[in-house]
C-alpha positions in Angstrom: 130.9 -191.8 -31.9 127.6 -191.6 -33.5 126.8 -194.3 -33.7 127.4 -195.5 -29.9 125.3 -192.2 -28.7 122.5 -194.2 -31.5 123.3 -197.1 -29.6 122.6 -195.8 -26.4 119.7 -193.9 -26.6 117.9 -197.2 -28.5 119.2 -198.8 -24.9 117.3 -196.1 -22.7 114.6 -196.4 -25.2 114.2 -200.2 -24.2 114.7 -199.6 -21.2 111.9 -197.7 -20.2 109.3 -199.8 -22.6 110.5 -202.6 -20.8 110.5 -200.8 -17.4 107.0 -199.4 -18.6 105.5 -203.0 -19.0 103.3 -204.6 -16.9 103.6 -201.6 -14.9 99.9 -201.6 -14.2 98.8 -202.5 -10.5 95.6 -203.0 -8.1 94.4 -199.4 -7.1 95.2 -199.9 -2.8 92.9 -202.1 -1.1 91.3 -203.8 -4.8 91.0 -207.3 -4.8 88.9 -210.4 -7.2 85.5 -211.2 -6.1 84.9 -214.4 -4.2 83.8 -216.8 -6.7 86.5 -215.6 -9.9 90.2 -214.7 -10.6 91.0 -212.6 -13.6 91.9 -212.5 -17.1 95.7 -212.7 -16.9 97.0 -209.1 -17.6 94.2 -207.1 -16.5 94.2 -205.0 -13.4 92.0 -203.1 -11.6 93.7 -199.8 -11.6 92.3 -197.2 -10.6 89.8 -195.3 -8.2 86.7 -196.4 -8.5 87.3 -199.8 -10.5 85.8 -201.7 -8.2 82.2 -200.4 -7.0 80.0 -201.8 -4.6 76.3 -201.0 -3.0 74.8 -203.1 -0.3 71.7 -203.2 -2.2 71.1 -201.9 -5.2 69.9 -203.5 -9.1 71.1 -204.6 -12.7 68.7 -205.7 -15.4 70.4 -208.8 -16.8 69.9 -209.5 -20.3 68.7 -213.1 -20.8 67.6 -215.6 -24.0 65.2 -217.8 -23.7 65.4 -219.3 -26.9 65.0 -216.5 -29.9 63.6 -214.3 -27.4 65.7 -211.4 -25.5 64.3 -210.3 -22.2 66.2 -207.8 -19.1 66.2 -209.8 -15.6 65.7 -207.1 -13.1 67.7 -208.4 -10.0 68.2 -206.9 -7.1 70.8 -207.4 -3.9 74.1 -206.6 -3.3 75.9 -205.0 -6.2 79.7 -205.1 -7.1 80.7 -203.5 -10.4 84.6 -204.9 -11.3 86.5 -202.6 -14.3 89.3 -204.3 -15.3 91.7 -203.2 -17.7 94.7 -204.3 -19.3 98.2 -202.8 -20.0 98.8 -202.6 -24.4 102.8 -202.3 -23.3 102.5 -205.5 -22.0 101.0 -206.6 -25.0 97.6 -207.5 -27.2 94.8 -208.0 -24.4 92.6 -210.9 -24.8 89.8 -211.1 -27.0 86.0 -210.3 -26.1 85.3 -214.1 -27.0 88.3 -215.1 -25.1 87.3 -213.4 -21.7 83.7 -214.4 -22.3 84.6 -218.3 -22.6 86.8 -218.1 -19.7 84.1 -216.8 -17.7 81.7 -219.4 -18.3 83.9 -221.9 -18.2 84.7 -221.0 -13.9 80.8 -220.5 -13.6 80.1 -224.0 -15.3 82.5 -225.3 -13.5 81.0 -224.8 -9.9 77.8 -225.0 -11.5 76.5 -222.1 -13.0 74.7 -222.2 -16.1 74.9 -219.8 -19.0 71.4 -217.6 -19.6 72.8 -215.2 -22.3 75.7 -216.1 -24.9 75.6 -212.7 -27.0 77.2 -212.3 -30.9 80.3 -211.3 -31.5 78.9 -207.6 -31.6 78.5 -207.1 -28.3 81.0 -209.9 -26.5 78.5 -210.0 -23.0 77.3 -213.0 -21.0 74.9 -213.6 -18.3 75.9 -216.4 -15.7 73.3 -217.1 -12.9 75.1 -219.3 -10.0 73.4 -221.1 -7.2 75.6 -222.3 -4.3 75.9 -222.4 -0.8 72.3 -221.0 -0.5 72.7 -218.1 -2.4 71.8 -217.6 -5.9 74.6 -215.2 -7.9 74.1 -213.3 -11.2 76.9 -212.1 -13.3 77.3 -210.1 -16.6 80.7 -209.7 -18.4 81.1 -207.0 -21.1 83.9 -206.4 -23.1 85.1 -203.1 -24.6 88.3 -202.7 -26.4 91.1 -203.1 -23.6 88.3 -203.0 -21.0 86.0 -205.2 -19.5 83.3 -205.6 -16.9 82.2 -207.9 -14.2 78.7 -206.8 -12.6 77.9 -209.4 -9.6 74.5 -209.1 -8.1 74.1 -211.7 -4.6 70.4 -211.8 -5.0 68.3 -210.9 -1.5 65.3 -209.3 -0.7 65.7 -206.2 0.9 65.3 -206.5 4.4 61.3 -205.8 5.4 61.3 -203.2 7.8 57.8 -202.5 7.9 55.1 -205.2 6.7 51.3 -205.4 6.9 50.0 -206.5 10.3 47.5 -208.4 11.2 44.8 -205.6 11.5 45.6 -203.6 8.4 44.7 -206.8 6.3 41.0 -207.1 9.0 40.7 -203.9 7.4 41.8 -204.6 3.6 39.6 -207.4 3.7 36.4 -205.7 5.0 36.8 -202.5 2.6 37.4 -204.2 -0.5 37.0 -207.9 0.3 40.8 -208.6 -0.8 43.8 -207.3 0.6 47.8 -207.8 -0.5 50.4 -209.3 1.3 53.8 -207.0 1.3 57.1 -209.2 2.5 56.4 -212.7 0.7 58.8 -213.7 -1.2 60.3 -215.7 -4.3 63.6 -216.3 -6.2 63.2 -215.6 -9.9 60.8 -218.0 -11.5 60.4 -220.3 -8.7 57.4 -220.9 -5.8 60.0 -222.0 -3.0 58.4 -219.2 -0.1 61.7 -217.5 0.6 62.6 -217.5 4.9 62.1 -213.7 5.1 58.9 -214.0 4.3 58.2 -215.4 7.3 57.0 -212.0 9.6 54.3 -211.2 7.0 53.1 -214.7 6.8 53.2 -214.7 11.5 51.0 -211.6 10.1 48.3 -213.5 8.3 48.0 -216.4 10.8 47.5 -213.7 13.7 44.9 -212.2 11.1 43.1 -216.2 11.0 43.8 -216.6 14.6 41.5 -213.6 15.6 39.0 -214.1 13.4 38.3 -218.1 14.1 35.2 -217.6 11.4 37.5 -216.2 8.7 38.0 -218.2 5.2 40.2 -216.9 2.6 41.8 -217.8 -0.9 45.6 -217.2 -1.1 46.1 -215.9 -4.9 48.8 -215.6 -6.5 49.4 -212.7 -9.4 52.4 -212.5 -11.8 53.4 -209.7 -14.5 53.3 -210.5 -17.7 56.6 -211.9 -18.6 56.6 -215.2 -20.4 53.5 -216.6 -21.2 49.7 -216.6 -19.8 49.7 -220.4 -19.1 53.2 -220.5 -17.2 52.6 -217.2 -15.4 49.2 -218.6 -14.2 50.9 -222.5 -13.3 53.6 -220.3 -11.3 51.1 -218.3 -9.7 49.1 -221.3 -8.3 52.1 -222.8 -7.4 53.3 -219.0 -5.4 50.0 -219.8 -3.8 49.9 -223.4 -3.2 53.3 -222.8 -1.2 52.1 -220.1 0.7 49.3 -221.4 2.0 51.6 -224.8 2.7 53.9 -222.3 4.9 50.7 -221.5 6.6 49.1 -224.6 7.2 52.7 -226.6 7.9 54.8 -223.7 9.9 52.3 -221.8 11.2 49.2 -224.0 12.3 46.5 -222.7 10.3 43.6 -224.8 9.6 43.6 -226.4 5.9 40.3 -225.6 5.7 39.9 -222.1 5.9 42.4 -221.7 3.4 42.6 -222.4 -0.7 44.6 -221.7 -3.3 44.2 -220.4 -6.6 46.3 -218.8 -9.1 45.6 -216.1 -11.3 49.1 -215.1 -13.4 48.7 -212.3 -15.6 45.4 -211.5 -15.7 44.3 -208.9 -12.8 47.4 -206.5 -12.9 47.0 -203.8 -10.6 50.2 -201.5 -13.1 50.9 -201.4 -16.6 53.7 -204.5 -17.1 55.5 -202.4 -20.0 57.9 -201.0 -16.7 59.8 -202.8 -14.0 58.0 -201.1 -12.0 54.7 -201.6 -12.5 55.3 -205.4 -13.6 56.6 -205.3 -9.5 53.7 -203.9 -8.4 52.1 -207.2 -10.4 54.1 -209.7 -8.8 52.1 -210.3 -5.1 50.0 -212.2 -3.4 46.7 -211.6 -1.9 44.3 -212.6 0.5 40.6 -212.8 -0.7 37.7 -213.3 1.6 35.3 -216.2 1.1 31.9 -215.5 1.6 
């Protein structure tokens, strides 16, 4: 008789470990972002595993070769938490989930900008598809891990310089910046929303027929002097290209000319002041 009572509450016992298993589910309305599925196991399961902001940033930690840097990117943020259910068994490893991560992101053509140590178990995956450009961060912690996705966009430019407030820029100080141009990280492709300030500057030419300027182009101090100052002159080159192909304005009273690091208008040892450092400006030929 003992021993079937033993019996029986080792069967209820079982019972509800299996029951208890895999038990874990999506918190109501929850789903995978667009471009990945998930680790097999792991749910997102509860309020506020999944978090998004229309615009918002992430620094992403990048190597370029031995050196570490944060990638300040901003755009539409969604923050994934999943977690995984120990009664269903051992989750998968840091390494594991990190791997299969960059795997799917190679595998529609991502590339891999941060493969941490085993320490830490994070990765930074930058994806360019379809006209967007995608970053991604995965971070493992014990039977949790993270996906932050940041869609990279400018915020929309509600208010930029018009055509007068550079006249006046120009004849108080001789130079005047541009707000609203631009550029995806690292690159000097003029970015479409750009487009109102630059209507701005050709209005500013158009009004002024006697007008010359240089187009410069400034960069923080990220990297080194002689790439900052080739991407500058490049920023500018393009710029005054957008001007002189889109918008009709004379090659000649335009030029060029790149200065990278070396007139910072903010310290560069904040995001925000190496911001302020990334612009382009208008100087007036005399």
């Amino acid at each position: 008789m003992r021993l079937s009572r033993v019996l029986v509450c080792v069967a209820i016992l079982l019972s509800a470990s299996l029951a208890s298993a895999g038990s874990m589910t999506d918190f109501k309305g929850y789903k995978d972002p667009a471009l990945f599925t998930r680790m097999p196991g792991a749910w997102l399961s509860g309020a506020g595993a999944v978090k998004e902001s229309a615009f918002d940033v992430y620094e992403f930690p990048v190597k370029t070769g031995a050196k570490f840097e944060k990638v300040r990117v901003e755009g539409h943020k969604t923050v994934y938490t999943y977690s995984f259910d120990r009664a269903a068994g051992p989750p998968p490893s840091g390494l594991q989930i990190k791997r299969n991560y960059q795997a799917a992101a190679k595998a529609i053509g991502g590339e891999v900008l941060n493969d941490s140590d085993a320490a830490y178990m994070n990765t930074t995956l930058r994806i360019a598809r379809d006209g967007k450009e995608t970053w991604v961060e995965v971070y493992t912690r014990a039977a949790t891990y993270y996906v932050t996705i940041v869609e990279r966009q400018a915020m929309k430019q509600d208010v930029v310089a018009n055509a007068d407030a550079l006249k006046g820029g120009l004849a108080q100080t001789g130079h005047v910046e541009i707000p609203g141009i631009f550029f995806d990280f690292g690159k000097s492709v003029v970015k479409p929303e750009s487009e109102p300030a630059l209507r701005e500057v050709a209005k500013l030419l158009q009004a002024n027929p006697s007008l010359k300027v240089w187009v410069v182009g400034h960069t923080d101090s990220v990297g080194t002097a002689e790439s900052n100052v080739a991407l500058a002159s490049a920023r500018a080159s393009a710029v005054v290209g957008y001007l002189t192909g889109k918008l009709s304005v004379d090659a000649k009273r335009l030029a060029p000319h790149g200065v990278g690091p070396y007139a910072p208008v903010a310290t560069n040892a904040t995001d925000e002041g190496r911001a302020k450092n990334r612009r382009v400006e208008l100087v007036e030929q005399q």
